[in-house]
N, C-alpha and C positions, 0 to 999 in steps of 0.2 A: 419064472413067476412063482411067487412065496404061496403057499397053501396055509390061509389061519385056521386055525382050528377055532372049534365053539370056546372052546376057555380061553384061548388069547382073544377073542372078538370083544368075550363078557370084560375079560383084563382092562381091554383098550378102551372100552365102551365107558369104566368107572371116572365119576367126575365131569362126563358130560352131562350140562344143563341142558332146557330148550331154549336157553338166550344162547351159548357158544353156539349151538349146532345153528340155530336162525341170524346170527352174525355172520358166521360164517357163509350161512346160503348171502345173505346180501353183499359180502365180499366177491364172492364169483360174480353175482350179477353185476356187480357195477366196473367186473373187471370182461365181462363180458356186453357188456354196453358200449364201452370206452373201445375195445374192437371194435363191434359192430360200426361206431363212430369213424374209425378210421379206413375200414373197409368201405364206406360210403365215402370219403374223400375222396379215396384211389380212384372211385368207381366215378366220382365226378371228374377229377384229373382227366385220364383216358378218355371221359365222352366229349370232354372240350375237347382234348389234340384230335380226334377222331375228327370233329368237326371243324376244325382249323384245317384239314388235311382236304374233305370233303370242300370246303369254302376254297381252297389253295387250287386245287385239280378243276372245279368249276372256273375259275378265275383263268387259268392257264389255256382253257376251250374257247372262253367265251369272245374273246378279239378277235380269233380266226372262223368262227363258225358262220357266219351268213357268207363269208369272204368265199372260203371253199364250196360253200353251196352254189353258189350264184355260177362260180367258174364251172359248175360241171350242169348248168342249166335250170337251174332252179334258183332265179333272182326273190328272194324272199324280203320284202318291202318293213317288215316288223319283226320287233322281239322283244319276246317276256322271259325275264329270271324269275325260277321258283312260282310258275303258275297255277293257281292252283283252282279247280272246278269244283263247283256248291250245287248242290241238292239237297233243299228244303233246311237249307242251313250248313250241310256238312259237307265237309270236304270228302269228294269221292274220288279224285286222282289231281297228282300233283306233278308237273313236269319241272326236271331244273332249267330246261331254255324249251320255249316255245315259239318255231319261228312261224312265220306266215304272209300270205300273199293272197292272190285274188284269188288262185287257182286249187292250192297247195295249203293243209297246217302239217307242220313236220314237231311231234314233243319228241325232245332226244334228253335221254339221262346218261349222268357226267357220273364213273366212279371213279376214285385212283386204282382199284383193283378190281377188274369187270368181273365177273362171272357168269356162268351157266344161268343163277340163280336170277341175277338182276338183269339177264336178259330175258329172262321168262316173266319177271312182274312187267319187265316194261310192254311187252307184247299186252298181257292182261288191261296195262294201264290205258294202253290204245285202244282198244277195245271199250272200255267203260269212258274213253274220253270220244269214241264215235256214236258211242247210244248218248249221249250228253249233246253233241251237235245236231243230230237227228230231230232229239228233241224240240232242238231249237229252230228247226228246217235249215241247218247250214251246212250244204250240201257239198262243202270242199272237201277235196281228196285229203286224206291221212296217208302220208307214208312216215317214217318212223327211222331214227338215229338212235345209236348209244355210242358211248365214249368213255376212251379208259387208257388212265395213264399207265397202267399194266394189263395188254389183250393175250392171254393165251391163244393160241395158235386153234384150240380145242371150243374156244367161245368165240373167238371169231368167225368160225365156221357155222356153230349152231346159230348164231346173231342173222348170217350172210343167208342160209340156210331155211330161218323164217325170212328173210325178206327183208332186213334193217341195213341202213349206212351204219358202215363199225368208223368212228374215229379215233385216230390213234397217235399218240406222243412222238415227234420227229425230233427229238433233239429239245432245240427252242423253238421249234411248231407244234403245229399240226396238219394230217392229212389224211384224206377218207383212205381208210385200205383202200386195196385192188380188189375188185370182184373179182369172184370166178370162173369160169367159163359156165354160160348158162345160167347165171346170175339174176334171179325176175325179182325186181324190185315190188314188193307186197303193198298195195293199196287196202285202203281200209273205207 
């Protein structure tokens, strides 16, 4: 790194107006705009394949999910994509499938990449989606699915753990993991 001294700064300094030096700033900005611009593109790009990905991995659950339920005794008669629950206007939890029956609502959320993380909001989500039926005096049991086209072995566990069906990518299925031994399925 060069070290100027005071006499080369004053040297450099001769011959600048404040129209060069304020051209100059407007040169940066509008060269730092023009990024900023494209940094928002990328940023749009990525949020759509994110959500072609999200749409793709829901898409991929959704043919087999009442199917598999039904086979391991839970015949669930309805289902909603993308359901989502209002309080005084606002959305307060949103499920990606919501199945249901007379007995039973099951919200299970769909990632292509499960984690730890979105198996602890969906626990939350059920939660705030039983004080919402309460409300309503609708007195069916909550139990609780997540699904994922990539399940660590480390979140399946915590999933099982609290109490959730884990679903999981077979190839060109799907199929509820295996429980554990000692496996208590959590009602809510």
């Amino acid at each position: 790194m060069e070290i100027i001294t005071a006499d080369q700064a004053v040297k450099d300094a001769e011959g600048l107006t404040f129209e060069k030096v304020w051209a100059a700033l407007m040169e940066t900005k509008a060269i730092q705009d023009k990024t900023q611009n494209q940094i928002d593109e990328i940023s749009k790009t990525v949020g759509g394949l994110g959500n072609s990905i999200g749409r793709l991995t829901e898409a991929l659950f959704s043919a087999e999910l009442v199917k598999k339920f039904n086979d391991i005794g839970y015949p669930f008669t309805k289902e909603g994509r993308n359901t989502k629950f209002r309080e005084d206007g606002n959305v307060i939890a949103e499920a990606d499938f919501f199945l249901e029956n007379g007995d039973f609502v099951m919200p299970v959320e769909v990632k292509a990449d499960l984690t730890i993380r979105y198996v602890d909001r969906h626990l939350e989500r059920i939660s705030k989606i039983r004080r919402y039926m309460d409300i309503r005096g609708d007195n069916r049991k909550i139990i609780g699915a997540v699904a994922g086209g990539f399940v660590p072995e480390s979140v399946l566990s915590h999933a099982q753990e609290n109490g959730l069906f884990v679903v999981v990518q077979t190839g060109d299925s799907v199929a509820i993991a295996d429980s554990p031994a000692g496996f208590t399925l959590r009602e809510w």
